[in-house]
N, C-alpha and C positions, 0 to 999 in steps of 0.2 A: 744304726743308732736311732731307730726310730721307736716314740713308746703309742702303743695300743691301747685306748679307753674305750671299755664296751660298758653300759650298766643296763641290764635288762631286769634286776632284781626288781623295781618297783613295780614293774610290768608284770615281772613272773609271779610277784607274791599276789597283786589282787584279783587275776587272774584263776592262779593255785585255787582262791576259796570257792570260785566253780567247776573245777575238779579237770583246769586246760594245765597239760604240760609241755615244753619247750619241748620237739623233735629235732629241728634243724635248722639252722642259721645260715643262708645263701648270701653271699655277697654278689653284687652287682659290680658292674663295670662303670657305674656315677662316682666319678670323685670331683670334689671342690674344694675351693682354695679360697679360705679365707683373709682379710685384710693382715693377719699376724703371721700369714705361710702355712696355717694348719690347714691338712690335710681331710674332707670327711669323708663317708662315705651310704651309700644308701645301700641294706641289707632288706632280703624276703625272710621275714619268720616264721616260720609253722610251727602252730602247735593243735595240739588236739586233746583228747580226753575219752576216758574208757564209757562204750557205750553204757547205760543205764538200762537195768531191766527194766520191764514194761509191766505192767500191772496188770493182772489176770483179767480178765473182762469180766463181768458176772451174766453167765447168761441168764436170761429174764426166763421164768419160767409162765409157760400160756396155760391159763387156768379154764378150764371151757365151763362155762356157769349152763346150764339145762332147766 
């Protein structure tokens, strides 16, 4: 009978607008026990985001003056 609160939404949205997405949520073996008997605990979150192309370089063209 136990209930689960996760909220990563605030996290994932302002994130979201630089183009990071949630991959995987690890939990850890940290639990703590608050003055009420709640239970927490400490999670690893990864995320990532699709690399960006890279901008063509312009090569400099060498002008030889005579």
């Amino acid at each position: 009978g136990a209930e689960v609160q996760t909220d990563y939404v605030p996290l994932l949205n302002s994130l979201a607008l630089y183009g990071w997405q949630l991959t995987c949520v690890l939990p850890t073996p940290i639990v703590k026990t608050n003055r009420e008997g709640n239970l927490s605990t400490k999670q690893i979150v990864f995320l990532q985001r699709p690399s960006l192309p890279q901008k063509a370089k312009k090569k400099e063209s060498k002008v030889n003056n005579l």
